[in-house]
DODO-226637 format. One record per residue (C-alpha): x, y, z; residue number from 1. Coordinates in nm, 3 decimals. Example, Ala and Ser with C-alpha at 12.3 -4.5 7.8 and 13.67 -1.06 7.14 Angstrom:
REM residues 2
+---------+---------+---------+-----+
!      xx !      yy !      zz !   n !
+---------+---------+---------+-----+
!   1.230 !  -0.450 !   0.780 !   1 !
!   1.367 !  -0.106 !   0.714 !   2 !
+---------+---------+---------+-----+
***
This chain:
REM residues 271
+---------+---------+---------+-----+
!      xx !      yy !      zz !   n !
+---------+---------+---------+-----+
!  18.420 !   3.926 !   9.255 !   1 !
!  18.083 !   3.848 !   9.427 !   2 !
!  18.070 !   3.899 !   9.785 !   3 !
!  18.016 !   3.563 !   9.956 !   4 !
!  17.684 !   3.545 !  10.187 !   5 !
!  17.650 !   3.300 !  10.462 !   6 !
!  17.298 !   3.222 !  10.562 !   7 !
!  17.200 !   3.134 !  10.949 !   8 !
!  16.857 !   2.946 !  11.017 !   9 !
!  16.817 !   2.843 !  10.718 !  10 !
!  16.514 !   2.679 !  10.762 !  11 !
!  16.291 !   2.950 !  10.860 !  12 !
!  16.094 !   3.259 !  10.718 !  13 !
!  16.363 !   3.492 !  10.738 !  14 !
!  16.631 !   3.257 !  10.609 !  15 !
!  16.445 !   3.145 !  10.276 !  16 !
!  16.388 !   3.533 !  10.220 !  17 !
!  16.726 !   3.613 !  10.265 !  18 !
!  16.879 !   3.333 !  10.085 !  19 !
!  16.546 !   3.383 !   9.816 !  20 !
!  16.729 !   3.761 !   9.768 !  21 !
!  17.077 !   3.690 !   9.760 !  22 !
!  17.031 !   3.461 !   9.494 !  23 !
!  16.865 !   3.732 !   9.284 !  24 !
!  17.151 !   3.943 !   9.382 !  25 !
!  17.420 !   4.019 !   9.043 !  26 !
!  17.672 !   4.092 !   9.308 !  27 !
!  17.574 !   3.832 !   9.578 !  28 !
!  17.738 !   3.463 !   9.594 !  29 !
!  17.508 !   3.225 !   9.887 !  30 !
!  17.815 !   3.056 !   9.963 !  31 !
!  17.727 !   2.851 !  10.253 !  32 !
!  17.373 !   2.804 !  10.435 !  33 !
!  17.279 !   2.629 !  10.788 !  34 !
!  17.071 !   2.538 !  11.059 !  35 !
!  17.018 !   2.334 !  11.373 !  36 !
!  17.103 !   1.988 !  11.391 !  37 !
!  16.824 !   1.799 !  11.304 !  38 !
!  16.585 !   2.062 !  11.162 !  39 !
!  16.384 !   2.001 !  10.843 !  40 !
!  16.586 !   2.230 !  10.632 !  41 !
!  16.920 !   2.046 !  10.658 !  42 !
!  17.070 !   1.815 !  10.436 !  43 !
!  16.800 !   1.971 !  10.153 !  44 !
!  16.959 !   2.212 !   9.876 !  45 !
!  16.914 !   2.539 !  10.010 !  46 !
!  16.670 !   2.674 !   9.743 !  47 !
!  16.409 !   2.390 !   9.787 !  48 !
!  16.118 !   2.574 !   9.928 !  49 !
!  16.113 !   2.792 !   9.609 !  50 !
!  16.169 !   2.539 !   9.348 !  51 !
!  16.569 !   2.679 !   9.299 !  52 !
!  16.872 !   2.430 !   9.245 !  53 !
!  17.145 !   2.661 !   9.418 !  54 !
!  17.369 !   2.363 !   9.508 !  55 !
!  17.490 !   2.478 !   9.870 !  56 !
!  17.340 !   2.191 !  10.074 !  57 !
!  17.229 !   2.314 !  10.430 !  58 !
!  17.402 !   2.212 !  10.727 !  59 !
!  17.492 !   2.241 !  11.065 !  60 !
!  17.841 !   2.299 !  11.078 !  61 !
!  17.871 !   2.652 !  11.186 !  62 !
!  18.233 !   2.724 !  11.156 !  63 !
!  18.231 !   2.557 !  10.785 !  64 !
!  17.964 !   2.758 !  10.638 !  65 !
!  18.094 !   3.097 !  10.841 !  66 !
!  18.444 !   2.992 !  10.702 !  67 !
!  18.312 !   3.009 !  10.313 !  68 !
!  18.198 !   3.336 !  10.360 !  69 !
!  18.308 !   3.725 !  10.390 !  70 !
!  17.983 !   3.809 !  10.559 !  71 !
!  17.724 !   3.585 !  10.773 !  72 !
!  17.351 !   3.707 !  10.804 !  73 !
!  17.177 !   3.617 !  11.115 !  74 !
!  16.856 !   3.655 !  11.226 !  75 !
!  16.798 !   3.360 !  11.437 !  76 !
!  16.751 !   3.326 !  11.836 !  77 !
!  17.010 !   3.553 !  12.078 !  78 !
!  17.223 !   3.204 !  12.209 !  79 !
!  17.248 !   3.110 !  11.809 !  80 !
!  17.322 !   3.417 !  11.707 !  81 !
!  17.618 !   3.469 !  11.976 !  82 !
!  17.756 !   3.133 !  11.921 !  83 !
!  17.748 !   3.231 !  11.517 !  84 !
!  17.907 !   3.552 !  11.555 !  85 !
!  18.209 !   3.389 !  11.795 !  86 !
!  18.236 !   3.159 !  11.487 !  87 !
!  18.297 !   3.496 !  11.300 !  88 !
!  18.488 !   3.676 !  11.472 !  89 !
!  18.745 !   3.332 !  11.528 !  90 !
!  18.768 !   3.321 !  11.137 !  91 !
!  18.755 !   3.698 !  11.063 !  92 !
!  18.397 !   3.716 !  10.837 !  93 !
!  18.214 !   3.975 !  10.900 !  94 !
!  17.858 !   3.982 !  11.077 !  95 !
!  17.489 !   4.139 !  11.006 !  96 !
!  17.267 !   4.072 !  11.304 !  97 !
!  16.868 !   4.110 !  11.274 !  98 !
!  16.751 !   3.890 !  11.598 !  99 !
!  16.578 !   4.028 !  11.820 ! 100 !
!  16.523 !   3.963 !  12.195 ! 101 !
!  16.883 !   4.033 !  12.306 ! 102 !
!  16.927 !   4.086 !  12.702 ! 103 !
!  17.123 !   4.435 !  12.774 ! 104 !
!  17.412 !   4.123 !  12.872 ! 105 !
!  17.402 !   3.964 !  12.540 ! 106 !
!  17.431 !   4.278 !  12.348 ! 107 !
!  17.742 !   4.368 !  12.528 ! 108 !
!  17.833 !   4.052 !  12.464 ! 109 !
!  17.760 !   4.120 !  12.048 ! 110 !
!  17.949 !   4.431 !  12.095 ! 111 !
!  18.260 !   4.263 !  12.222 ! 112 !
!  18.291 !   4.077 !  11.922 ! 113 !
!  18.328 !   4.431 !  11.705 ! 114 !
!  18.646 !   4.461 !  11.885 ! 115 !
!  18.734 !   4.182 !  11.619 ! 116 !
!  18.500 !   4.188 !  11.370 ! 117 !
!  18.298 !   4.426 !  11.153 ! 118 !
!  17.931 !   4.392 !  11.264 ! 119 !
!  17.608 !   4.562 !  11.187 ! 120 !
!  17.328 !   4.507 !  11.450 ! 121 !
!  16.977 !   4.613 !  11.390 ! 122 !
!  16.619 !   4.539 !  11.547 ! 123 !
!  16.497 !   4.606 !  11.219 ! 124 !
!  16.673 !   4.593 !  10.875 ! 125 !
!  16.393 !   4.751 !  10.646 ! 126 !
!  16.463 !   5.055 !  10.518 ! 127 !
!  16.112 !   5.225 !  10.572 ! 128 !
!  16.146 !   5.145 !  10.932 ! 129 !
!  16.462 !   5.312 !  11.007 ! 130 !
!  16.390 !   5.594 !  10.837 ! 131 !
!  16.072 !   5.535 !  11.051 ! 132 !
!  16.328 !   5.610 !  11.376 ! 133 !
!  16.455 !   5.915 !  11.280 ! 134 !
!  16.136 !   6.094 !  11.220 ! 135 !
!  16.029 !   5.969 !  11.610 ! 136 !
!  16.319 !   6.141 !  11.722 ! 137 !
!  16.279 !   6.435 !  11.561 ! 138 !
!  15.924 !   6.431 !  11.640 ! 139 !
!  15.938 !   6.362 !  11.971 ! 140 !
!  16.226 !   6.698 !  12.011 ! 141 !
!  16.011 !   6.916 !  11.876 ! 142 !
!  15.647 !   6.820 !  11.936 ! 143 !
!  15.755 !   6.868 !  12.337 ! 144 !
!  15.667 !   6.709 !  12.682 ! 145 !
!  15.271 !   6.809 !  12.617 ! 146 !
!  15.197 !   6.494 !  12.407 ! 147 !
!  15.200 !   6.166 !  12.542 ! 148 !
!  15.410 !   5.888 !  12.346 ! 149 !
!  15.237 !   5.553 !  12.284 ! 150 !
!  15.449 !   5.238 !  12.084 ! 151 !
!  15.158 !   5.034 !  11.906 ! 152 !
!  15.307 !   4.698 !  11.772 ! 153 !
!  15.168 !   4.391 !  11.593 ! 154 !
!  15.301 !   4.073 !  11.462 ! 155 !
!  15.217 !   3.682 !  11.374 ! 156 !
!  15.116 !   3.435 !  11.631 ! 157 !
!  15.421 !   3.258 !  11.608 ! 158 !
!  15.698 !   3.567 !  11.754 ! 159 !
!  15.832 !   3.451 !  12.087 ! 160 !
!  15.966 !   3.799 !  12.241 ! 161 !
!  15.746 !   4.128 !  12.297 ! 162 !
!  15.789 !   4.377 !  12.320 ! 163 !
!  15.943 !   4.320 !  11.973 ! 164 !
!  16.284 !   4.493 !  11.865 ! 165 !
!  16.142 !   4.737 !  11.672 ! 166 !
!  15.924 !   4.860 !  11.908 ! 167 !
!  16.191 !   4.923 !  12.160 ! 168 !
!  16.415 !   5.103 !  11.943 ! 169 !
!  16.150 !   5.322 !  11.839 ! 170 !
!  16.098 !   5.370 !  12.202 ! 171 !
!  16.419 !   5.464 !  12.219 ! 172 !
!  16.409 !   5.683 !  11.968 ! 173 !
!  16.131 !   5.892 !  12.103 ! 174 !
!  16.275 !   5.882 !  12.451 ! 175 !
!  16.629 !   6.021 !  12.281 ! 176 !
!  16.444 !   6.292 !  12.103 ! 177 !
!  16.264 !   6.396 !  12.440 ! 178 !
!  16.566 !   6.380 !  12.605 ! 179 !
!  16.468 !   6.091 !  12.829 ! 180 !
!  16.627 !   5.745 !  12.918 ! 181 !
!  16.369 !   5.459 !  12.819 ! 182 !
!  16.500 !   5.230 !  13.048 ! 183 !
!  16.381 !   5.524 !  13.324 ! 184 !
!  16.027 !   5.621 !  13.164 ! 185 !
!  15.944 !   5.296 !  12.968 ! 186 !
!  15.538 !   5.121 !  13.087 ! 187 !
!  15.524 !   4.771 !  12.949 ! 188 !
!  15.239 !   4.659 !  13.084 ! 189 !
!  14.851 !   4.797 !  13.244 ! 190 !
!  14.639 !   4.648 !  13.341 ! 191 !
!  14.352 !   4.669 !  13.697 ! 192 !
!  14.312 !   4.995 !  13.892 ! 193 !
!  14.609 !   5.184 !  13.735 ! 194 !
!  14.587 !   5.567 !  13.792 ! 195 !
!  14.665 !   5.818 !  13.572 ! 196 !
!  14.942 !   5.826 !  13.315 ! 197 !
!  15.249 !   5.888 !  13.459 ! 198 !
!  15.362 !   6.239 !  13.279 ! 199 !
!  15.678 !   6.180 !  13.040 ! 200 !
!  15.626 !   5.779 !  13.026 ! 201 !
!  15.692 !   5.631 !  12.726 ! 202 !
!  15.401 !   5.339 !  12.679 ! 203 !
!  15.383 !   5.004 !  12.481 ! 204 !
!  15.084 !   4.768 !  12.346 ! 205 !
!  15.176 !   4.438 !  12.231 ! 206 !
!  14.962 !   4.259 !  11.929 ! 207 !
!  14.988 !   3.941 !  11.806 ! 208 !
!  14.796 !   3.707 !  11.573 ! 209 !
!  14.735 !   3.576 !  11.238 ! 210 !
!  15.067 !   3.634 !  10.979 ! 211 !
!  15.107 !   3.963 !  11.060 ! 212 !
!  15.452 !   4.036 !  10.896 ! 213 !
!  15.504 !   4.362 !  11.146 ! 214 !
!  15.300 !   4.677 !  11.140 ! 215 !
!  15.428 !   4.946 !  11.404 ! 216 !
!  15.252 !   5.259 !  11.547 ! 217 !
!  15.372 !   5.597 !  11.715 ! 218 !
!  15.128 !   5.777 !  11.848 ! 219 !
!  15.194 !   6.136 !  11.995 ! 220 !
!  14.885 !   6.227 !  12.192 ! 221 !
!  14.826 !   6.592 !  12.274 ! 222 !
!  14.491 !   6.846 !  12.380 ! 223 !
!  14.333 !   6.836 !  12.061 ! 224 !
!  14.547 !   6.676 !  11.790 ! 225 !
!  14.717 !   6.399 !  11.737 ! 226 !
!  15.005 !   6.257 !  11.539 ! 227 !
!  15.062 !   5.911 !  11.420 ! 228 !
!  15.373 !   5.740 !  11.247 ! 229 !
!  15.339 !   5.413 !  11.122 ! 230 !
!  15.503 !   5.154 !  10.927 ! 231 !
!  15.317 !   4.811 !  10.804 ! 232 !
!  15.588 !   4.526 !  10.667 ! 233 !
!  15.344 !   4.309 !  10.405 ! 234 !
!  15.679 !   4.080 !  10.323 ! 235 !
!  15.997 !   4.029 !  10.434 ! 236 !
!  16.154 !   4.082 !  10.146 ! 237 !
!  16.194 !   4.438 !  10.257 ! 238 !
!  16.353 !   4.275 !  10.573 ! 239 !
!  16.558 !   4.131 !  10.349 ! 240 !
!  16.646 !   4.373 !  10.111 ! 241 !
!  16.764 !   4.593 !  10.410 ! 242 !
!  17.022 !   4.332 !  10.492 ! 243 !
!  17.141 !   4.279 !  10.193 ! 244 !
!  17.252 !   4.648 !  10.213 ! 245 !
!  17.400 !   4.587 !  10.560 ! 246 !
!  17.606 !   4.295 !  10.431 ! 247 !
!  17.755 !   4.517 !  10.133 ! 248 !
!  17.834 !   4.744 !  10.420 ! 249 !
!  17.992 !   4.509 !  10.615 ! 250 !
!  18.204 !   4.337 !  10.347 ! 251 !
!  18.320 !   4.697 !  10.253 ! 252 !
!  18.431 !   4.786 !  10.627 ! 253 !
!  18.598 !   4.441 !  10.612 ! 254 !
!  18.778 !   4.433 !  10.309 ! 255 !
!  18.974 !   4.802 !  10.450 ! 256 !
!  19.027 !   4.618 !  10.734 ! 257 !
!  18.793 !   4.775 !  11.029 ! 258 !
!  18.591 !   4.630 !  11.287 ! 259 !
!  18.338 !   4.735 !  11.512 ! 260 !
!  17.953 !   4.823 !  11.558 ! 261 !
!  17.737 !   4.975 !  11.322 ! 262 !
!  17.355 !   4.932 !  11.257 ! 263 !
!  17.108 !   5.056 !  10.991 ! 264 !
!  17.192 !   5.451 !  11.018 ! 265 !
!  17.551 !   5.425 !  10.941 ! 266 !
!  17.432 !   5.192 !  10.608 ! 267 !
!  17.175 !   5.419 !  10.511 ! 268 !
!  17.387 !   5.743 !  10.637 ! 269 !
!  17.129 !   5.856 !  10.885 ! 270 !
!  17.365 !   6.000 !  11.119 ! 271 !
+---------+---------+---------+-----+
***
């Protein structure tokens, strides 16, 4: 029996992708799709920006569509997203959760909810990225505090939070691996008369323009050499795809009967 998706913000870039891939999906059902009152997307069928018939109307009853489904993927605005995950947890579906732009409040707020629920939480769903993490952390334990650790990131003109996820849970990443806190050693902004680098900081530059998907940059700077990690997201089908794996996760955890947290390194075993 097909696992049944539930699609949140419909409407948007991530939302056709997602619904665009669990469509293609053999084992997939899009059993219920939705968005805010009033935005363009509702009331069409949910496959009309890619010339598909899928008959699930969009709307913007939340607790309906979260009620048709075993799993709901989000990756809309934090206050949606919280609101859609209540809905889940109050009807017992499970939850993947790719928005970004959380407060440290409204994650501890998410995490509540996996008292109930089975979520999976991630920054970033693509694959390449996460693997992307774990190298920075094992980079940034053995290259040592002689390099200095830059976050490069870049996206489309149109992202509202920076830095963006990604870029602060590779931060976090490197600042595990060198046995820092980021919160403690974290510089998000320079600019005038600065000084020197403060030794073990952790630094961020924030791009954005054009339709840059996502591109995102390590850089460990030492005397002499250099090393660079880097991951560049052309679609987000691989955003996509990633979930899609989460939400197989998910429904698994929920079908046994467990709740609680998990993000991409317990899908992908990364642990």
């Amino acid at each position: 029996m097909p696992t049944r998706i539930a699609v949140a913000g419909a409407g948007g870039r991530m939302g056709q992708a997602l619904i665009e891939a669990v469509l293609a999906a053999p084992d997939l059902e899009l059993a219920a799709a939705f968005d805010v009152a009033g935005a363009p997307a509702t009331a069409q069928d949910a496959g009309a920006r890619f010339g598909r018939v899928t008959g699930i109307v969009v709307g913007s009853a939340v607790d309906a569509a979260v009620r048709a489904a075993d799993v709901l993927i989000d990756f809309t605005r934090p206050e949606g997203t919280l609101a859609h995950v209540a809905a889940c947890a109050r009807h017992g579906v499970a939850a993947v959760v790719g928005t970004t732009g959380l407060s440290d409040a409204q994650k501890t707020e998410l995490a509540a909810f996996g008292a109930a629920i089975p979520i999976v939480f991630a920054p970033n769903m693509s694959v390449g990225v996460n693997v992307l993490l774990r190298l920075v952390e094992a980079a940034a334990q053995a290259i040592g505090p002689d390099f200095d650790i830059e976050i490069v990131e870049m996206h489309h003109r149109h992202k509202v939070d920076a830095p963006s996820g990604t870029a602060l849970g590779l931060g976090e990443a490197a600042a595990r691996g060198a046995g820092r806190s980021l919160a403690e050693c974290a510089v998000y902004a320079r600019e005038g008369v600065t000084g020197e680098r403060i030794p073990g900081s952790i630094g961020f530059a924030t791009l954005r323009g054009g339709d840059v998907v996502g591109e995102h940059t390590v850089i460990f700077a030492g005397a002499g050499e250099r090393l660079e990690l880097a991951h560049k997201a052309t679609s987000r089908q691989n955003f996509a795809t990633g979930a899609l794996r989460a939400a197989r996760y998910a429904a698994g955890r929920r079908s046994r009967g467990e709740s609680g947290m998990a993000d991409m390194r317990d899908v992908l075993g990364l642990r």
